[in-house]
N, CA, C and O atoms as a printed pandas DataFrame, in Angstrom:
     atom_number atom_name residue_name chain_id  residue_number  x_coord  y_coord  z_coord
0              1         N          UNK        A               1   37.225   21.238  -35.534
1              2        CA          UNK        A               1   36.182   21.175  -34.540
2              3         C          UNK        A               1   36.710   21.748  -33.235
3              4         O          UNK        A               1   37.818   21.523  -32.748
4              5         N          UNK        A               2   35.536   22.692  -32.632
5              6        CA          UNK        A               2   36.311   23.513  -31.543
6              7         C          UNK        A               2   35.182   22.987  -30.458
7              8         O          UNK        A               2   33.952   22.997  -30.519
8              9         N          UNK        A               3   36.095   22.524  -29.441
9             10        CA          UNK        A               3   34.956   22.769  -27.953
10            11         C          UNK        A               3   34.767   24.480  -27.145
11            12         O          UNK        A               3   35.574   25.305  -26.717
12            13         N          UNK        A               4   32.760   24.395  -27.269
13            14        CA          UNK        A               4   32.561   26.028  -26.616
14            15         C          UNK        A               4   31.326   25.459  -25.655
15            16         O          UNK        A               4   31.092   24.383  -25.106
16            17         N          UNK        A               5   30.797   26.487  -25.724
17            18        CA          UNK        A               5   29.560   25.969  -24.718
18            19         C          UNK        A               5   28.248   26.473  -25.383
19            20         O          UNK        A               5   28.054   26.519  -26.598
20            21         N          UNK        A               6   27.469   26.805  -24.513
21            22        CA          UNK        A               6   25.919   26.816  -25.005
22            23         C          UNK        A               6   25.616   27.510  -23.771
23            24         O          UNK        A               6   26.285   27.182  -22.791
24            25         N          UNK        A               7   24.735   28.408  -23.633
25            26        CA          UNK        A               7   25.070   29.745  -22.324
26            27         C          UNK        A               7   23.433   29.606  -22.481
27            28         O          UNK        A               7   22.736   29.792  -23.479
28            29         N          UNK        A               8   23.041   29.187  -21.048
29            30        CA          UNK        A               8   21.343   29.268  -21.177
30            31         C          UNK        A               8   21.181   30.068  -19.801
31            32         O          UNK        A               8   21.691   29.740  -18.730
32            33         N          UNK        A               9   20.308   31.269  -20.060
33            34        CA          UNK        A               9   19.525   31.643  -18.714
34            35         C          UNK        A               9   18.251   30.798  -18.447
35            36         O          UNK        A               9   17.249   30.684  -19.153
36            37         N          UNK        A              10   18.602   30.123  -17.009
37            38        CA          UNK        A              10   17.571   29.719  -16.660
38            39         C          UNK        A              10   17.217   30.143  -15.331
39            40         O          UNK        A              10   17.977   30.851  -14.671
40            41         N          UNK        A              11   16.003   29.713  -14.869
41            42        CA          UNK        A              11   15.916   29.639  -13.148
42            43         C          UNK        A              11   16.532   29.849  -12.270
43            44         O          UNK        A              11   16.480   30.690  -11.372
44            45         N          UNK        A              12   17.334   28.847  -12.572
45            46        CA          UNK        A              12   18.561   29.516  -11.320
46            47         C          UNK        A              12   19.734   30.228  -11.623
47            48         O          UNK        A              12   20.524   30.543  -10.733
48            49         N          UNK        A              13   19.908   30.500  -12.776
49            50        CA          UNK        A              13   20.671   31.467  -13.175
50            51         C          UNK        A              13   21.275   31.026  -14.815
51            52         O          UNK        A              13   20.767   30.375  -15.728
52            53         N          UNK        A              14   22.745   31.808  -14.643
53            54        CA          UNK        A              14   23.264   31.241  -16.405
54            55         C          UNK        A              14   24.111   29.819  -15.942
55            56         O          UNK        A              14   24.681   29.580  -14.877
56            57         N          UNK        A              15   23.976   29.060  -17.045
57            58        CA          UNK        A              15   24.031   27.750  -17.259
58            59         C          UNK        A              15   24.865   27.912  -18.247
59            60         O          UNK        A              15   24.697   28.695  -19.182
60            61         N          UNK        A              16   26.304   26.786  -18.001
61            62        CA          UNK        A              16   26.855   26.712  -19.609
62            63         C          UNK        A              16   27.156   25.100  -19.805
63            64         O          UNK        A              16   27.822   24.376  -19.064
64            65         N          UNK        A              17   26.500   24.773  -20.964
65            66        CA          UNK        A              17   26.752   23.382  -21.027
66            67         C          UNK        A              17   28.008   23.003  -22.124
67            68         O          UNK        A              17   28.210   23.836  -23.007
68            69         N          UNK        A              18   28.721   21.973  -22.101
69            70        CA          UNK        A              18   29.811   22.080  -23.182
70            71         C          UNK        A              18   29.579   21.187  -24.392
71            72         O          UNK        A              18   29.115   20.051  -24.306
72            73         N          UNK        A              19   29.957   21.820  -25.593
73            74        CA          UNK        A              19   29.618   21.089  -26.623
74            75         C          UNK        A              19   30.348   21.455  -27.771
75            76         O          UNK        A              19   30.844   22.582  -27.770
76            77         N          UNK        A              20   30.530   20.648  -28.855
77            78        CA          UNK        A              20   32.037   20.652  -29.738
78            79         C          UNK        A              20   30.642   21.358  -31.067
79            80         O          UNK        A              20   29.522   20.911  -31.315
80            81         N          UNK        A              21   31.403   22.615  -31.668
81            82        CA          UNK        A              21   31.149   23.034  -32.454
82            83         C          UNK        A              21   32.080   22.209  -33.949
83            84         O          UNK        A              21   33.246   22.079  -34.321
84            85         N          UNK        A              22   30.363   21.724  -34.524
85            86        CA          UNK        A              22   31.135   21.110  -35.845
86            87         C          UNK        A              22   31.217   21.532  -37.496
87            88         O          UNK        A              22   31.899   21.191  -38.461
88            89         N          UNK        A              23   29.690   22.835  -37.128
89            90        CA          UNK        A              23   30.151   23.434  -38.551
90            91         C          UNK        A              23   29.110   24.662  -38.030
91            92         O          UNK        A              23   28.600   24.737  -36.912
92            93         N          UNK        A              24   28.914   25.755  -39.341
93            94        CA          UNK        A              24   28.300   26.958  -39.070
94            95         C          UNK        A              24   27.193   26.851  -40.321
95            96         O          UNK        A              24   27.086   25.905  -41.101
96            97         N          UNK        A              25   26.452   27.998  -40.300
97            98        CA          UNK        A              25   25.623   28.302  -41.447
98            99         C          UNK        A              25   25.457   29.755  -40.941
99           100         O          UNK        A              25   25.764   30.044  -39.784
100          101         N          UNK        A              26   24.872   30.851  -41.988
101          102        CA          UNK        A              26   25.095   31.945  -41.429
102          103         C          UNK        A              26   24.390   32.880  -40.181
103          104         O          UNK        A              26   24.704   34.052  -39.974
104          105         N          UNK        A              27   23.267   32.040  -39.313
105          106        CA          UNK        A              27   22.647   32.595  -38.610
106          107         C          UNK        A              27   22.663   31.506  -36.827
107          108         O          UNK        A              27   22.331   31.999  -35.750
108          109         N          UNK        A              28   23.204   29.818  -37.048
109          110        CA          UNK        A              28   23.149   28.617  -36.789
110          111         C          UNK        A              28   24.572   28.245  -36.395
111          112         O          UNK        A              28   25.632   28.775  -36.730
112          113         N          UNK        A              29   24.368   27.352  -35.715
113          114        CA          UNK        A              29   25.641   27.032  -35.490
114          115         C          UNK        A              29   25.179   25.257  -35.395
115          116         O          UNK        A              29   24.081   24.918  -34.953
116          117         N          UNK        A              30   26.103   24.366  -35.834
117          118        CA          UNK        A              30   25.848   22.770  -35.744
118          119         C          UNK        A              30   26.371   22.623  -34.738
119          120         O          UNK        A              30   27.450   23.181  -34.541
120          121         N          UNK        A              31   25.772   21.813  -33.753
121          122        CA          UNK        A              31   27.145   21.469  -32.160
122          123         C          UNK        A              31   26.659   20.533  -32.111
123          124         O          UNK        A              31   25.526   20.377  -32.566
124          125         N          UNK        A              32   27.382   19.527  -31.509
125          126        CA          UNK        A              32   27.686   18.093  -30.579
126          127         C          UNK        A              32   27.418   17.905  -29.479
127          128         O          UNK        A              32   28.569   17.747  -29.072
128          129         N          UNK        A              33   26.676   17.760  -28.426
129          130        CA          UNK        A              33   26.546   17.904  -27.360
130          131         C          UNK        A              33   27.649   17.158  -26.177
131          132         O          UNK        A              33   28.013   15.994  -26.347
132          133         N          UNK        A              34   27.970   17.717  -25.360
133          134        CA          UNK        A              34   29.487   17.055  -24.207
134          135         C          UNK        A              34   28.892   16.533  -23.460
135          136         O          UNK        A              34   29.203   15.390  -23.125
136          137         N          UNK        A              35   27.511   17.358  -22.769
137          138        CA          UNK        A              35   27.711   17.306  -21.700
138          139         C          UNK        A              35   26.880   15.876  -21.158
139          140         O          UNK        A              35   25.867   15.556  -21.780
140          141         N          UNK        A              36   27.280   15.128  -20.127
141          142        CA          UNK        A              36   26.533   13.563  -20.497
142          143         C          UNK        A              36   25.138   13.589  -20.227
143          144         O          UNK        A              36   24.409   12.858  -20.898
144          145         N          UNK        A              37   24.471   14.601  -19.005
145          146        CA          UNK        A              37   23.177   14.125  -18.900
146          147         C          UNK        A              37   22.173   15.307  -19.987
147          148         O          UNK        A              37   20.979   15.540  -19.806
148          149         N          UNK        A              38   22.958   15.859  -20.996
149          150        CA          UNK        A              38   21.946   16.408  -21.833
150          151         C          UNK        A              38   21.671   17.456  -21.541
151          152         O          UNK        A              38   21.828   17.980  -20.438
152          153         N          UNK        A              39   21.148   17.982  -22.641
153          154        CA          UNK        A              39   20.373   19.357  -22.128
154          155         C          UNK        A              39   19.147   19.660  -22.671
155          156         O          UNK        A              39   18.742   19.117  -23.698
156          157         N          UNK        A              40   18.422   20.627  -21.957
157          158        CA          UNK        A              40   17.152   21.225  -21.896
158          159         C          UNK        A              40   16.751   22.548  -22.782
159          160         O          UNK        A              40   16.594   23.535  -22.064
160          161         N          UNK        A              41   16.604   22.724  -23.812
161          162        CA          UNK        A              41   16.808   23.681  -24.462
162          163         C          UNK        A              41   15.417   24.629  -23.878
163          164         O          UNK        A              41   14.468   24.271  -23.180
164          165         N          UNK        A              42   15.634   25.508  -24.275
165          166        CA          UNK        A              42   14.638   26.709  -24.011
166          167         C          UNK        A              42   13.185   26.617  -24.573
167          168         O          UNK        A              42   12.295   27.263  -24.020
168          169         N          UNK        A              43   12.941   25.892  -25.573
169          170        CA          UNK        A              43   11.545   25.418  -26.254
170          171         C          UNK        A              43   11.288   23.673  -25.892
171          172         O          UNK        A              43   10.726   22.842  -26.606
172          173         N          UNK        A              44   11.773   23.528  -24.842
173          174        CA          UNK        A              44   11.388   22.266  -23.716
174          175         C          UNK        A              44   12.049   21.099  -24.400
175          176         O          UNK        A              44   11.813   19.906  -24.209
176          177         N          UNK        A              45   13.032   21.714  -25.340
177          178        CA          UNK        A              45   13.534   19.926  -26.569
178          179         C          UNK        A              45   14.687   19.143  -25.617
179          180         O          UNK        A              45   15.595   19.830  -25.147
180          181         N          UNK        A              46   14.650   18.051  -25.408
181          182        CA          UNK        A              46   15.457   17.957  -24.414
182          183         C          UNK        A              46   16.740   17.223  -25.454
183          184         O          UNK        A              46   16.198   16.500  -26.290
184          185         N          UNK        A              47   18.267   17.237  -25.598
185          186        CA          UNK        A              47   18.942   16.685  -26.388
186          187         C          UNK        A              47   20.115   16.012  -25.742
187          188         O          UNK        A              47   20.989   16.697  -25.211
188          189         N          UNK        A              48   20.173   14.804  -25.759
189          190        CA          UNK        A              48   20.665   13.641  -25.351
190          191         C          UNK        A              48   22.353   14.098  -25.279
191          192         O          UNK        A              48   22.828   15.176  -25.637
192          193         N          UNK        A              49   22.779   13.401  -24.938
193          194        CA          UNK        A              49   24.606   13.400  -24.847
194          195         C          UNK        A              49   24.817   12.814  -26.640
195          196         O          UNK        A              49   24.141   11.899  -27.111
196          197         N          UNK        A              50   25.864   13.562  -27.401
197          198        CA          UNK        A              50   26.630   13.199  -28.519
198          199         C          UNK        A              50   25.495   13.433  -29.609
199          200         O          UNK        A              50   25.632   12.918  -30.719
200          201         N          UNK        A              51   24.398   14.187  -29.316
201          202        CA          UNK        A              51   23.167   14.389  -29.903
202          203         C          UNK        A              51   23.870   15.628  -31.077
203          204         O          UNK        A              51   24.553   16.439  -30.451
204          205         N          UNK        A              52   23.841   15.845  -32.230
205          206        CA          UNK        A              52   23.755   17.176  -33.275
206          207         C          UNK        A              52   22.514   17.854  -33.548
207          208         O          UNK        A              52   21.498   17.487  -34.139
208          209         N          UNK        A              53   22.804   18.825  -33.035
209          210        CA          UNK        A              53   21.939   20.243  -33.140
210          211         C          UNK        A              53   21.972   21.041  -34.088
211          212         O          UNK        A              53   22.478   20.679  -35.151
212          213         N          UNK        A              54   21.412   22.393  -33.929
213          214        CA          UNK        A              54   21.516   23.700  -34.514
214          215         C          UNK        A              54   20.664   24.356  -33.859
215          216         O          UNK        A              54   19.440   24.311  -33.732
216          217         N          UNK        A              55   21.922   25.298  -33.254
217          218        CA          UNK        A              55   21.325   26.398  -32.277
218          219         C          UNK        A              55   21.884   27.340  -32.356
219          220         O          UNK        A              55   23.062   27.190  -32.679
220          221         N          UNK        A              56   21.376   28.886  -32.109
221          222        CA          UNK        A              56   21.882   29.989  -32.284
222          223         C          UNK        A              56   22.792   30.452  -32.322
223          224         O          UNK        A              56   23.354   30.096  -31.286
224          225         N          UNK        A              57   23.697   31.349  -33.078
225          226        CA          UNK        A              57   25.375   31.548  -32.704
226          227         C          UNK        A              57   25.191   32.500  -31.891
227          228         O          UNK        A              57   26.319   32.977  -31.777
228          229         N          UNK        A              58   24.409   33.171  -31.161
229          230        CA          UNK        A              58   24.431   34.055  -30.095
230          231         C          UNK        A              58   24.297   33.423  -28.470
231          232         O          UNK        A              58   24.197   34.128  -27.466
232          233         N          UNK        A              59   24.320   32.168  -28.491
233          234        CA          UNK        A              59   24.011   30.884  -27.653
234          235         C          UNK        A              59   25.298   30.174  -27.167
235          236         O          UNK        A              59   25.520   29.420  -26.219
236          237         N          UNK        A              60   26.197   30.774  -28.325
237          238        CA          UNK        A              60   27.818   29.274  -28.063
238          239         C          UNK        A              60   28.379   31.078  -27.508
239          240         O          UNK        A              60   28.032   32.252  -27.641
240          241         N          UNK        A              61   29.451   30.234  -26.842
241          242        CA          UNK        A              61   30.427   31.342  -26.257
242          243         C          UNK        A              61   31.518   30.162  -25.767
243          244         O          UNK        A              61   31.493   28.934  -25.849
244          245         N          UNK        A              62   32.249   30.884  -25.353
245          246        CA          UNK        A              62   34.076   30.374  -25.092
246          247         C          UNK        A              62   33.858   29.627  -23.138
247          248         O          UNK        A              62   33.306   30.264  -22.241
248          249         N          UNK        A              63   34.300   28.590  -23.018
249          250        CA          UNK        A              63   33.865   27.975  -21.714
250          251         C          UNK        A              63   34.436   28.926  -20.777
251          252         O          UNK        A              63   35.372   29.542  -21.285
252          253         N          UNK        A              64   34.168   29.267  -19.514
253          254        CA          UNK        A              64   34.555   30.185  -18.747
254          255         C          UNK        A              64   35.389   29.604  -17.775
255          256         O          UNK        A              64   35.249   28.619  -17.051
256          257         N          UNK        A              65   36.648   30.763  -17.973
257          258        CA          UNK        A              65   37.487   30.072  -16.590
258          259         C          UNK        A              65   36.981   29.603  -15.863
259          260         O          UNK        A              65   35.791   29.918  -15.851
260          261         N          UNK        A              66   37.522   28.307  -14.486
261          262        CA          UNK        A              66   37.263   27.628  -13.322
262          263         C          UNK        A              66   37.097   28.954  -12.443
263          264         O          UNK        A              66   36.093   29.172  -11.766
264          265         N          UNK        A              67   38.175   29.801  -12.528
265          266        CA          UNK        A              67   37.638   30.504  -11.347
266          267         C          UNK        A              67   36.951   31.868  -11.569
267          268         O          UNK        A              67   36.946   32.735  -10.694
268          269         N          UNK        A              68   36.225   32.059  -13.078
269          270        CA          UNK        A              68   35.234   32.736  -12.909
270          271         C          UNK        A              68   33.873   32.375  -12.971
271          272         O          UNK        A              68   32.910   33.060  -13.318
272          273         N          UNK        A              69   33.926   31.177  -12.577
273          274        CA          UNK        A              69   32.300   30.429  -12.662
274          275         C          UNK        A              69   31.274   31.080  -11.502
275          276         O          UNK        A              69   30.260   31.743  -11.724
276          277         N          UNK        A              70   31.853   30.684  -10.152
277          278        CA          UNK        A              70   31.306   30.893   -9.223
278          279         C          UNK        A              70   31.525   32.455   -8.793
279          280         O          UNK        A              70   30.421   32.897   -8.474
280          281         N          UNK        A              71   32.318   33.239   -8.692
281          282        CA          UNK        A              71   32.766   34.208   -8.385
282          283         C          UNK        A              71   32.101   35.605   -8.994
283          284         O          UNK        A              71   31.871   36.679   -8.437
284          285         N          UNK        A              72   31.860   35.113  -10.503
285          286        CA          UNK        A              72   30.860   36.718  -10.995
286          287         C          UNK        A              72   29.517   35.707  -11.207
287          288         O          UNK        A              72   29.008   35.672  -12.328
288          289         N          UNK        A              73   29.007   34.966  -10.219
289          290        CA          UNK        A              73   27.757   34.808   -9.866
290          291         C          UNK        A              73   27.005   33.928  -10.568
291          292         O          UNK        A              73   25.806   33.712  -10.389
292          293         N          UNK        A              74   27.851   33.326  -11.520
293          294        CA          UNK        A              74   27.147   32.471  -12.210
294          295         C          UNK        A              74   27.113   30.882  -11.566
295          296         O          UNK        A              74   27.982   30.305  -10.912
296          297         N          UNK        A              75   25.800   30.420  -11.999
297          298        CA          UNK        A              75   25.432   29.092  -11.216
298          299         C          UNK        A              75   25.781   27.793  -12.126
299          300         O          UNK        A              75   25.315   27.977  -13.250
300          301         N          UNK        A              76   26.168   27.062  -12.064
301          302        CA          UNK        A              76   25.989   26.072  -12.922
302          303         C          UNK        A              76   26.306   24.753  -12.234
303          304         O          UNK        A              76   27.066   24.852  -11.271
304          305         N          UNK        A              77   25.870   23.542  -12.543
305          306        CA          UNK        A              77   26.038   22.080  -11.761
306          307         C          UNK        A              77   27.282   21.590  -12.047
307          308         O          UNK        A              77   27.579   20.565  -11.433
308          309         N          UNK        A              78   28.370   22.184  -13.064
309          310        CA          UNK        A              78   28.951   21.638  -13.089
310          311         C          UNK        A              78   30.472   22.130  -12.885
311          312         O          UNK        A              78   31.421   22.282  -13.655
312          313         N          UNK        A              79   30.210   22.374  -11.011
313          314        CA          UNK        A              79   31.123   22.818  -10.917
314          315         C          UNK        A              79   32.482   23.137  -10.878
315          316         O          UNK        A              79   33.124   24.179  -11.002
316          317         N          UNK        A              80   32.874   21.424  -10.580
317          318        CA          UNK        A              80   34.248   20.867  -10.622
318          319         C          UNK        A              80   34.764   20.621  -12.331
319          320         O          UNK        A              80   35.720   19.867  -12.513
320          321         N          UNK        A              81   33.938   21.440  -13.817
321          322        CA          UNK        A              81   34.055   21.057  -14.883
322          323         C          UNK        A              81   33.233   20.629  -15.390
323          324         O          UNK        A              81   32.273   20.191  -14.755
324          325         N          UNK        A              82   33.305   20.581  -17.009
325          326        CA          UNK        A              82   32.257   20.173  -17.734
326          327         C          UNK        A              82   32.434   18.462  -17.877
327          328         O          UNK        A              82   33.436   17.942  -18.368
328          329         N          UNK        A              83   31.428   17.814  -17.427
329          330        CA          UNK        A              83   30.998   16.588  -17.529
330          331         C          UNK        A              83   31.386   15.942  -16.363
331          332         O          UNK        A              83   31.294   14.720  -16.484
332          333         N          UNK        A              84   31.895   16.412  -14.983
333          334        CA          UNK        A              84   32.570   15.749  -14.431
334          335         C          UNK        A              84   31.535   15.318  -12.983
335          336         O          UNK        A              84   31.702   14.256  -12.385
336          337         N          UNK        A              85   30.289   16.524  -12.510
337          338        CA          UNK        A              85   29.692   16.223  -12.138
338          339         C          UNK        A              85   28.491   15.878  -13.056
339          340         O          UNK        A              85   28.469   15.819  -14.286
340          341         N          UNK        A              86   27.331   15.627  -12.009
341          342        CA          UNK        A              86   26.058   15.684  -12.683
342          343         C          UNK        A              86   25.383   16.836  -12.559
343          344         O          UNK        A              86   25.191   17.118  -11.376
344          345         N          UNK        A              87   25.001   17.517  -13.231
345          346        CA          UNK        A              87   24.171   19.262  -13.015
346          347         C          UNK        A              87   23.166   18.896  -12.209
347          348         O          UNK        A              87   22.691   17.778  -12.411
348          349         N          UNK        A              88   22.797   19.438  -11.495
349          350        CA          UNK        A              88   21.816   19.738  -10.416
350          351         C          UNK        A              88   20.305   20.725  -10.894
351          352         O          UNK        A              88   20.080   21.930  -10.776
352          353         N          UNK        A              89   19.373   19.474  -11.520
353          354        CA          UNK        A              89   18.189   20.253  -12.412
354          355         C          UNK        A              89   17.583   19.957  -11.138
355          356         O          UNK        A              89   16.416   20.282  -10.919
């Protein structure tokens, strides 16, 4: 089991939430969700903390350095790390 993220364009920009990849299928990916206050998926499903999914493998990507979060423009609430603040919806 690998921790990646989940890369959403939204509103205020790209969003990466963190979540432990626990198995694949060939188009899907199964993940775990990290992050504590949940997330908002793109078809309005909202999925709880420690919640199992299946969401796109074009969706997970590798968590992004600390110091390229803010710097190539990307927004996200959680700035000091994943789970450490609360995201700012």
């Amino acid at each position: 089991m690998e921790e990646k993220c989940i890369m959403l364009d939204t509103w205020a920009g790209r969003r990466y939430y963190a979540v432990e990849v626990i198995g694949e299928t060939p188009k899907k990916a199964r993940v775990r969700v990290l992050t504590p206050g949940g997330i908002m998926l793109p078809n309005r499903r909202y999925i709880q903390h420690d919640e199992i999914v299946l969401v796109p493998k074009k969706a997970i990507c590798d968590m992004p350095a600390e110091s390229h979060k803010v710097e190539q423009g990307y927004y996200d609430g959680h700035i000091y790390g994943f789970g450490v603040a609360v995201d700012a919806r």
